[in-house]
C-alpha positions as CSV (number, residue, x, y, z in Angstrom):
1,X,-6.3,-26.1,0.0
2,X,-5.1,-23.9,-2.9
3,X,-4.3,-26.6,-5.9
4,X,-3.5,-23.8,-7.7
5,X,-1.2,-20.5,-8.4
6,X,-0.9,-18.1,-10.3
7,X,2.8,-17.3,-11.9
8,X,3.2,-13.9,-13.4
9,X,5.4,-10.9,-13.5
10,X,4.8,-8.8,-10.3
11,X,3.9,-5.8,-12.7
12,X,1.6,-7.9,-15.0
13,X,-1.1,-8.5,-12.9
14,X,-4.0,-6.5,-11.8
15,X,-3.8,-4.6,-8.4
16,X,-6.5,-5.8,-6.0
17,X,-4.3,-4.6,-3.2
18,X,-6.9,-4.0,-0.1
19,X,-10.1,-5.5,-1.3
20,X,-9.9,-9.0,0.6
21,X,-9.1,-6.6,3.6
22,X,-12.3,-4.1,3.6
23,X,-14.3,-7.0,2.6
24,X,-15.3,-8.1,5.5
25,X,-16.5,-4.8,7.0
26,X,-18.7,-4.4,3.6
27,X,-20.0,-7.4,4.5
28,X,-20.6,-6.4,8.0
29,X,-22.1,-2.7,7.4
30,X,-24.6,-3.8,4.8
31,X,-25.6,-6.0,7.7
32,X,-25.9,-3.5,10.4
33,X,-25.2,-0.3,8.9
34,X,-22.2,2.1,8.5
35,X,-22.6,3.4,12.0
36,X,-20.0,1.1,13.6
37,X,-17.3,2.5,14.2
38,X,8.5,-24.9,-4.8
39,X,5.7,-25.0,-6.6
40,X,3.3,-25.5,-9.7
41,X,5.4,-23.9,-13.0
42,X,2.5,-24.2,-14.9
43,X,0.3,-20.7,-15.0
44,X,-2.5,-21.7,-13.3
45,X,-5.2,-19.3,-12.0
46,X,-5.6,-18.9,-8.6
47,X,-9.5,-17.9,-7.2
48,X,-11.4,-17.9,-4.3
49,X,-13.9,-20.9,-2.6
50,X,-16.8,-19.6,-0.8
51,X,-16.6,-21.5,2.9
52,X,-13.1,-22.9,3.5
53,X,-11.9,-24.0,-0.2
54,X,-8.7,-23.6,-2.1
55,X,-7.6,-22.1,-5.1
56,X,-8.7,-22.8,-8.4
57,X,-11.9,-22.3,-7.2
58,X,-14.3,-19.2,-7.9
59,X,-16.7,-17.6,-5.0
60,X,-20.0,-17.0,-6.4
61,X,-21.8,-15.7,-3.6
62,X,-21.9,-11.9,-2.6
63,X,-20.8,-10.6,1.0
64,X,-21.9,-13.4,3.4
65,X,-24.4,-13.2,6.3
66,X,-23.3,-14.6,9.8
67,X,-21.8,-18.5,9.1
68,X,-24.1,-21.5,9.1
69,X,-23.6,-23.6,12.4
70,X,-23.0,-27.2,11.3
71,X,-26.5,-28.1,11.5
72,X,-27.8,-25.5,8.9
73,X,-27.9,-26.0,5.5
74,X,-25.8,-23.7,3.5
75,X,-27.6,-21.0,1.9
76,X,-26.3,-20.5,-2.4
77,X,-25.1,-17.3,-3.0
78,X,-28.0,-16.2,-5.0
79,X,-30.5,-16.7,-2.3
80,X,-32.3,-19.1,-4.0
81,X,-32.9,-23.3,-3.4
82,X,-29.7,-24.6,-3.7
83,X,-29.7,-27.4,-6.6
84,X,-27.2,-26.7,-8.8
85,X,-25.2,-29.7,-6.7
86,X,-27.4,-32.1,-8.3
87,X,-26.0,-31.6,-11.9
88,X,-22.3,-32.5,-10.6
89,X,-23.5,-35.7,-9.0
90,X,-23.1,-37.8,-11.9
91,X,-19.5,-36.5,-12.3
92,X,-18.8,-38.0,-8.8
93,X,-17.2,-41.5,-8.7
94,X,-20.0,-43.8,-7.2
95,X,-17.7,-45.2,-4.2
96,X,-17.2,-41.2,-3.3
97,X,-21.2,-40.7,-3.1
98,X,-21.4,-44.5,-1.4
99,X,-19.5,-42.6,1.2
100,X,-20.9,-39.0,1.2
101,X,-23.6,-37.1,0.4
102,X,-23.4,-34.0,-2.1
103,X,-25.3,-31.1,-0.4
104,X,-24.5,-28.1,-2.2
105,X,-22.2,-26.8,-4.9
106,X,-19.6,-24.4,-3.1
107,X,-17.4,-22.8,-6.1
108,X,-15.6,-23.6,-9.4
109,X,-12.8,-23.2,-10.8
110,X,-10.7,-24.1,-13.8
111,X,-9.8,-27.6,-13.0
112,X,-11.8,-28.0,-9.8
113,X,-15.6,-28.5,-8.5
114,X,-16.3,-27.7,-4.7
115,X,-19.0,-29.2,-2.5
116,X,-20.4,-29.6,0.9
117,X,-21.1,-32.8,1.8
118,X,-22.4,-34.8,4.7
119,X,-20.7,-38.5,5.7
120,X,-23.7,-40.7,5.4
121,X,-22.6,-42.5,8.4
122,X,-22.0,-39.8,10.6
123,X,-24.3,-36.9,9.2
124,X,-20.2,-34.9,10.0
125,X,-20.5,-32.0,7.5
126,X,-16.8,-31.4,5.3
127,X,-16.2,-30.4,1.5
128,X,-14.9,-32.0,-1.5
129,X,-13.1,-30.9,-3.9
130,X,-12.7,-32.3,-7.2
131,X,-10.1,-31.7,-9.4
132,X,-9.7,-32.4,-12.9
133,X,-6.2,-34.4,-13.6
134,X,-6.0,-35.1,-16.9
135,X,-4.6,-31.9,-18.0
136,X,-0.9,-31.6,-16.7
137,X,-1.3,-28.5,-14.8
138,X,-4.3,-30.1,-12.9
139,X,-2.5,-33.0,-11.6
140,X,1.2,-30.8,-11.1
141,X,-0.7,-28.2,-9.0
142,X,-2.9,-31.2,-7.1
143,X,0.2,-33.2,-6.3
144,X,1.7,-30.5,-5.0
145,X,-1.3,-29.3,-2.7
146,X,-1.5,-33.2,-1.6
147,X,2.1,-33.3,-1.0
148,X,1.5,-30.7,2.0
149,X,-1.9,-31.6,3.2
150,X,-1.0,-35.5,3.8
151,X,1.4,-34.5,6.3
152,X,-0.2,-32.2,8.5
153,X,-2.1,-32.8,11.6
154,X,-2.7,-30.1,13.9
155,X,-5.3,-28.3,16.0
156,X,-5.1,-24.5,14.2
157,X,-4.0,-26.2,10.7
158,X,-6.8,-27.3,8.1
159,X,-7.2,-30.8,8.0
160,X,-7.2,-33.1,5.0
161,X,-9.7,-36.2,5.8
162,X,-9.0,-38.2,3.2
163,X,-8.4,-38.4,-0.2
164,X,-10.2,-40.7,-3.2
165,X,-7.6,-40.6,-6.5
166,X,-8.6,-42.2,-10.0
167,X,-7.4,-41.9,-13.4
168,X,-9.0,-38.7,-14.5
169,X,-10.4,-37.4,-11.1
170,X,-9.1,-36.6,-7.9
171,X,-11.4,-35.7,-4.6
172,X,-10.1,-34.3,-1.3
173,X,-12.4,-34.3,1.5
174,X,-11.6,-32.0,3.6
175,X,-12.7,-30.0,7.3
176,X,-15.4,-27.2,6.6
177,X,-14.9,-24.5,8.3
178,X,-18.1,-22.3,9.0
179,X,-16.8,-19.4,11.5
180,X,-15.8,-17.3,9.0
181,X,-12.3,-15.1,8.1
182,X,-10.4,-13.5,10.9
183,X,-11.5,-10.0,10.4
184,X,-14.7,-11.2,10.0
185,X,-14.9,-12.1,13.3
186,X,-12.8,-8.6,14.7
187,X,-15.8,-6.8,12.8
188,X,-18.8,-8.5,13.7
189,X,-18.3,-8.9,17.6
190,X,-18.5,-5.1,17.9
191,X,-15.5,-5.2,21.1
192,X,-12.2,-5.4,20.3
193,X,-9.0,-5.0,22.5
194,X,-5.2,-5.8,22.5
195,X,-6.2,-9.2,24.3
196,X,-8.6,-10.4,21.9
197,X,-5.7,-9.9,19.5
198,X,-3.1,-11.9,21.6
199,X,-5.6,-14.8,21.8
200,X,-6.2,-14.9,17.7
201,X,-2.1,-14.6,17.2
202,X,-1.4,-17.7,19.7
203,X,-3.7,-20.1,17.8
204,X,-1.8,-18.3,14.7
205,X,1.5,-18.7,15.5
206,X,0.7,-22.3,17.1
207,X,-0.1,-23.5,13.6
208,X,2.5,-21.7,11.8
209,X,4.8,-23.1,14.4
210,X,3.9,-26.7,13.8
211,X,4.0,-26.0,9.8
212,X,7.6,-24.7,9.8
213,X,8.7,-27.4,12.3
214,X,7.6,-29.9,8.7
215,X,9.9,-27.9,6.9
216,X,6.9,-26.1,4.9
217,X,6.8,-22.7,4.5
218,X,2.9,-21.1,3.8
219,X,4.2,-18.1,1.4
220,X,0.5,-16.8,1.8
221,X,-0.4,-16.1,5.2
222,X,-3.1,-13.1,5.3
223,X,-6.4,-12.5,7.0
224,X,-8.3,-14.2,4.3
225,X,-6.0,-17.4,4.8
226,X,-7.0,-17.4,9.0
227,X,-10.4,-19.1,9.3
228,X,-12.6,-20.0,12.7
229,X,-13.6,-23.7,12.4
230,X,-17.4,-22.8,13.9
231,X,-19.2,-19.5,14.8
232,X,-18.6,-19.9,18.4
233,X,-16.8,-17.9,21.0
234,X,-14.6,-20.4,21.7
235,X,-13.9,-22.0,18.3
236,X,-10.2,-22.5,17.3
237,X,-8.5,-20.0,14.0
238,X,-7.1,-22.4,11.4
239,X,-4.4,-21.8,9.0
240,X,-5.5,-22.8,5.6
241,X,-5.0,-22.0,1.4
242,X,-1.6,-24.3,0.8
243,X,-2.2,-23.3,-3.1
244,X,1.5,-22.1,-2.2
245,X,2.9,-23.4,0.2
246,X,5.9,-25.7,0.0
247,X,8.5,-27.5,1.7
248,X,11.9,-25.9,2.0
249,X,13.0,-23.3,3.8
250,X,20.6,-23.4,1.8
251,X,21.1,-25.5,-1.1
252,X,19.3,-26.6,-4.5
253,X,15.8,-27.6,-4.1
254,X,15.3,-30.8,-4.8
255,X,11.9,-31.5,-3.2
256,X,9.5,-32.7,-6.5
257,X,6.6,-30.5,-6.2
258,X,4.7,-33.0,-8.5
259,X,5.6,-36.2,-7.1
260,X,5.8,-35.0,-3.4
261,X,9.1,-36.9,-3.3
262,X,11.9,-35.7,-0.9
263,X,13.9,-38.4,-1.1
264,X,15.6,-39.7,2.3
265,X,15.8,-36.6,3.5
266,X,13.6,-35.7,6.6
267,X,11.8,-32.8,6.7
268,X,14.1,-30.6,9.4
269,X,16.9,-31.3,6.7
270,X,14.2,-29.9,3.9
271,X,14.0,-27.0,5.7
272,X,17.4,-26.0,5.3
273,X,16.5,-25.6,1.4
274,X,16.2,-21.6,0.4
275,X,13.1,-20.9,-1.7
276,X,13.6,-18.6,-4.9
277,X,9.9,-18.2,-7.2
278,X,8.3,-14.6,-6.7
279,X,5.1,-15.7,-5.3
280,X,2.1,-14.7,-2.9
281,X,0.1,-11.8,-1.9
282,X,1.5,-7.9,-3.3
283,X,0.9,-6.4,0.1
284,X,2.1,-9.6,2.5
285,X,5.8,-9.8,0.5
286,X,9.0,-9.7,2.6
287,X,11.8,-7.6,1.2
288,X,13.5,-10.4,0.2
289,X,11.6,-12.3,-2.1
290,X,10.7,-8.7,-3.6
291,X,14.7,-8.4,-4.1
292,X,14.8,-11.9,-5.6
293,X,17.4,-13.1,-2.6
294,X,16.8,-16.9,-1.7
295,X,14.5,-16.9,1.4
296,X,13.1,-19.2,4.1
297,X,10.2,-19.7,6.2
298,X,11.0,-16.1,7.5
299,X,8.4,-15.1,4.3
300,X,5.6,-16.3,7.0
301,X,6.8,-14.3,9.8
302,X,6.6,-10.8,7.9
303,X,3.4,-11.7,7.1
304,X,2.3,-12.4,10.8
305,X,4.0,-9.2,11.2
306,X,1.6,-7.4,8.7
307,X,-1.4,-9.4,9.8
308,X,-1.0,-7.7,13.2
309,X,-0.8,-4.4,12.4
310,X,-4.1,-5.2,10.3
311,X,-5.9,-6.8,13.2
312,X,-5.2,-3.9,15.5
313,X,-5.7,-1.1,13.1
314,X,-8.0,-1.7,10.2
315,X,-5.3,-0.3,8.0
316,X,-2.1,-1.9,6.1
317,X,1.4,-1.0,6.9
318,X,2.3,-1.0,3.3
319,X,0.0,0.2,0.3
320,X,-0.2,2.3,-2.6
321,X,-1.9,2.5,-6.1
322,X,1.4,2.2,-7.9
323,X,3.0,-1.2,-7.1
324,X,6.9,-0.1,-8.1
325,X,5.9,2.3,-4.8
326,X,4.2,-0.3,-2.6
327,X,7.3,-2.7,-3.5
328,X,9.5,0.3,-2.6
329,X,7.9,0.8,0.7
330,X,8.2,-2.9,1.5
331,X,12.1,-2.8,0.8
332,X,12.5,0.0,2.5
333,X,10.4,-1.2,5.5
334,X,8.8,2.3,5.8
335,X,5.5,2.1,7.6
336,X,4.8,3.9,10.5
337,X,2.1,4.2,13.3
338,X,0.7,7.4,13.0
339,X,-3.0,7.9,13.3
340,X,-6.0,6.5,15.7
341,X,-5.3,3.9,16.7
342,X,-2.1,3.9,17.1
343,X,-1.7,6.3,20.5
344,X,-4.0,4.2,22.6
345,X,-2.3,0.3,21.2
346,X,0.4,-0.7,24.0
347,X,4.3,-0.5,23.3
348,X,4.5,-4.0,23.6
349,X,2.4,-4.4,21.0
350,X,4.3,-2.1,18.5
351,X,7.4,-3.7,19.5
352,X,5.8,-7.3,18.7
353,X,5.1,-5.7,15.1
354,X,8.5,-3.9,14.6
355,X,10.3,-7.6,15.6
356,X,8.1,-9.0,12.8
357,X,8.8,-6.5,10.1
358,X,12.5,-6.7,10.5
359,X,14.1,-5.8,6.9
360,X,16.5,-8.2,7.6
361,X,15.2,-11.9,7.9
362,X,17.5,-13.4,9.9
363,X,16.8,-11.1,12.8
364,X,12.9,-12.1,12.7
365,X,11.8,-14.2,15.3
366,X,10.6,-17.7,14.7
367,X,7.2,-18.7,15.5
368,X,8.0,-20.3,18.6
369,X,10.0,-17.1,19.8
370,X,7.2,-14.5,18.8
371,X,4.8,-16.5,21.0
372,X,7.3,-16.4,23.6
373,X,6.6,-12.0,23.1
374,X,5.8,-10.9,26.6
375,X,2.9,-9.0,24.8
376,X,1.4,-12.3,23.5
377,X,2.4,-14.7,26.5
378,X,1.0,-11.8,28.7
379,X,-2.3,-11.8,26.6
380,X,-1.6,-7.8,26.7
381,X,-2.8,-8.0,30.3
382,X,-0.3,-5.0,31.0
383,X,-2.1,-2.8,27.7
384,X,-4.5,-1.0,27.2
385,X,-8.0,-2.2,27.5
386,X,-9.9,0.5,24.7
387,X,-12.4,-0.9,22.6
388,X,-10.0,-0.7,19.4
389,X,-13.2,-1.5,16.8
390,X,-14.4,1.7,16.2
391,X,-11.4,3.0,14.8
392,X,-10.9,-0.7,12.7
393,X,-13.9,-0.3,11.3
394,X,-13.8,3.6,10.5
395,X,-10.0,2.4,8.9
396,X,-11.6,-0.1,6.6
397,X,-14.7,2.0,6.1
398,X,-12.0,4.8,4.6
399,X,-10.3,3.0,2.6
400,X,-13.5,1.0,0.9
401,X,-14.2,4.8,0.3
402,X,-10.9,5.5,-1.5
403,X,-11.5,2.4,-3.8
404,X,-14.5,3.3,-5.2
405,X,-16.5,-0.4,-4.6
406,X,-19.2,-0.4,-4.0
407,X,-19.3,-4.0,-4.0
408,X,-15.9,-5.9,-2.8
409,X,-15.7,-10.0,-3.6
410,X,-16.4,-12.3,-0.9
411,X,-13.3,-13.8,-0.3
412,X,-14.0,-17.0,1.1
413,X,-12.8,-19.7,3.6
414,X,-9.9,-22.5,3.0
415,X,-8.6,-25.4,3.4
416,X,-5.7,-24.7,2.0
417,X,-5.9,-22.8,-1.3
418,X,-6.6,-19.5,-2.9
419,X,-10.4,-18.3,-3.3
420,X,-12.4,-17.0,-5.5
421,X,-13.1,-13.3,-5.6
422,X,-9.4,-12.8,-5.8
423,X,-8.0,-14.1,-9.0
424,X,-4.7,-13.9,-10.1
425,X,-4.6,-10.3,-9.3
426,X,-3.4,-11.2,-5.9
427,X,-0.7,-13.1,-6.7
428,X,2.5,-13.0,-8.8
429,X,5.4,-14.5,-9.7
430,X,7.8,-15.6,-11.8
C-alpha cells in the first residue's frame, strides 16, 4: 500500500538496479539448487514489507521458502517462534484488537508497524498496518495512500478492507496476499511458455485497466509490485504498492494529495491532468519522465512493456552500472533481443513488447488495447510452445553473478506500497 516515497535527485541515490529481479531465483536455487535452468513532498523513505505490505515498511526476513496457505501460520524471518507481535499489542487501539487478532509482526518502517492478523469472527487472515500520524510526513504520505486505496475495488487490484483512523494512529487492514511475487511464481513452477505469459499479462492489464479507468496512474509497476493472492494454480496476480501512485494523468494538478480532495471534478476529468515529479523505479522509467516532459498514465504502460520482456527472458531491456547510461539507453529506446531466448519467443510476442516500449507515449497502447494484442487475446496459441525457464533462470543466475551478492533482499509482497529490502535506492525523484 506504499504510504511512503522517496524524493531524491535521480543521481543521488544508490543503484540497486536488478536486485529485486534476481531475487527471486536466489531465493529459488538455494531451495533447489543452481541446476535449473502527485504525491508526498516530504522525503520519506520508501522500504519493503515482507508478505503483501507497502512502503515505509522494512523486510526482515531472508529469501522466502514456498508461501504459507492461509491456514498456516507465518514463519518470522529468523526461523525462530514468532513473538515479537506481542510487544506491539499494547500500541494497538483496543477497538482494533476487539476486532482482530495480532498474529505476527510482518515489517517496520519509519512511521509504520505491519502485522498479520486474523478477524476474530471469521478466523479471514489480512494485515495491518499502522502508521504513525503525528509527524506531518506520516499523515501527508498516509492520506495520500488512502486517497487511492478507498476507491478501488477490483479482482487483480489489492484491496483495502477497512480503515480504523484516530488522533495519533492510523490502521489499514488490508488483503494478505500469500502466493508470492510474479517471478517467483515463473521460477518456482519449473515450466514456462509464451501462454503462461499471456495468462499473467491479462490479469495484469485487467487491473491496470480498471486503475487508469479512476484516473490513477501506478508510476511503479514492476515484478515486485505483481503479487498471486494464494499459492495455487489458479489464484489471481494483483496489482499492489500505491506508495506512488496518484490520480491524474493536460492542465495544473489540482488533486490534494493530502486531503484526497478533487473537488467536483470526476475522475475521467482527473485523468486529463499531466503528472510532472521524477518518481519510481530507475530501470521501469519511460523516456519522458526521464526528460522531465509532463506525462500520463502512459508511465504504466512502458512499464508493462519492460515487465514482459522480463517475464519471457530473465533479463532487462535496459541496464547498466552507470545510471547517466541506463537513463541514456531508456531515451534512446535502445534494447534489443539478441541472445537465448530470444530466437525461439514468437513475433507476436516481440511486437507486443516493441508496441509497449514506444519512445513516444502517445503511440503506446492503452491497457484495454494491449489486451486486445492478438498475442495476448490468442493466449500465444499460434507461438512457440519451448519451455522458456531454463534460459530465465540461467539469465537471472548470470546476472546475480555479475553483482557479486551473494545474498539479494527479499523483496516482499504489497498492498500497495514499496517494501523493504529496497530502500530509497530504487526510487528517485525530485
Amino acid at each position: 500500500m506504499g504510504c511512503g516515497s522517496g524524493k531524491m535527485p535521480p543521481e543521488a541515490s544508490k543503484k540497486r538496479g536488478y536486485v529485486g529481479v534476481v531475487q527471486s531465483f536466489v531465493a529459488f536455487s538455494r531451495g533447489r539448487g543452481s541446476d535449473h535452468g502527485d504525491e508526498p513532498k516530504k522525503k520519506v523513505e520508501r522500504q519493503r514489507v515482507s508478505t503483501w505490505f507497502s512502503s515505509g515498511v522494512k523486510s526482515r526476513r531472508p529469501p522466502p521458502p514456498p508461501p504459507p496457505s492461509h491456514g498456516q501460520q507465518l514463519i518470522p524471518r529468523d526461523g525462530r517462534p514468532q513473538d515479537k507481535a506481542a510487544k506491539y499489542k499494547d500500541k494497538f487501539d483496543p477497538r482494533v484488537t476487539a476486532r482482530y487478532d495480532i498474529k505476527a509482526l510482518i515489517g517496520r518502517g519509519s512511521f509504520s508497524r505491519v502485522v498479520r492478523v486474523e478477524h476474530r469472527a471469521t478466523r479471514r487472515p489480512s494485515a495491518i498496518k499502522m502508521m504513525e500520524v503525528e509527524a506531518p510526513e506520516g499523515r501527508e504520505v498516509c492520506a495520500a495512500e488512502l486517497a487511492v486505496l478507498r476507491r478501488v475495488s477490483h479482482a487483480n487490484v489489492i484491496q483495502l478492507v477497512e480503515v480504523f483512523q484516530f488522533p495519533r494512529r492510523v490502521y489499514m487492514v488490508l488483503e494478505l496476499a500469500t502466493g508470492g511475487e510474479l517471478l517467483d511464481r515463473v521460477v518456482s513452477r519449473g515450466h514456462f511458455t509464451e501462454r503462461d505469459a499471456t495468462q499473467a499479462l491479462r490479469m495484469v492489464l485487467a487491473g491496470v485497466g480498471y486503475l487508469h479507468g479512476l484516473g490513477i496512474t501506478h508510476r511503479d509497476l514492476k515484478p515486485e509490485n505483481l503479487l498471486y493472492y494464494h499459492p495455487g494454480a489458479d489464484s489471481r496476480l494483483l496489482v499492489t504498492d500505491f506508495g506512488l501512485a496518484t490520480f491524474g494523468g493536460a492542465g495544473p494538478e489540482v488533486w490534494d494529495s493530502a486531503t484526497g480532495d478533487g473537488g467536483d471534478q470526476t475522475g475521467a476529468e482527473r485523468s486529463s491532468w499531466s503528472l510532472r515529479t521524477t518518481c519510481g523505479t530507475p530501470e521501469y522509467l519511460a523516456p519522458e519522465v526521464l526528460l522531465r516532459r509532463p506525462y500520463s498514465c502512459a508511465v504504466d504502460m512502458w512499464a508493462l512493456g519492460v515487465i514482459t520482456y522480463i517475464v519471457l527472458s530473465g533479463s532487462m531491456p535496459f541496464e547498466d552500472d552507470s545510471r547517466t547510461r541506463l537513463y541514456r539507453s531508456i531515451v534512446r529506446g535502445k534494447y534489443s533481443f539478441h541472445g537465448d531466448p530470444w530466437p525461439s519467443v514468437s513475433n507476436a510476442a516481440r511486437d507486443f513488447i516493441q508496441r509497449l516500449l514506444a519512445s513516444d507515449p502517445a503511440a503506446r497502447p492503452a491497457a484495454d488495447q494491449a489486451a486486445r494484442h492478438s498475442w495476448v487475446v490468442t493466449m500465444a496459441a499460434g507461438s512457440s510452445v519451448r519451455n522458456l525457464h531454463r534460459s530465465i533462470s540461467q539469465n537471472l543466475r548470470r546476472r546475480a553473478s555479475r553483482s557479486g551478492s551473494s545474498r539479494c533482499p527479499s523483496s516482499a509482497a504489497s498492498s500497495g506500497g514499496g517494501g523493504g529490502g529496497r530502500g530509497k535506492a530504487n526510487v528517485v525523484g525530485k
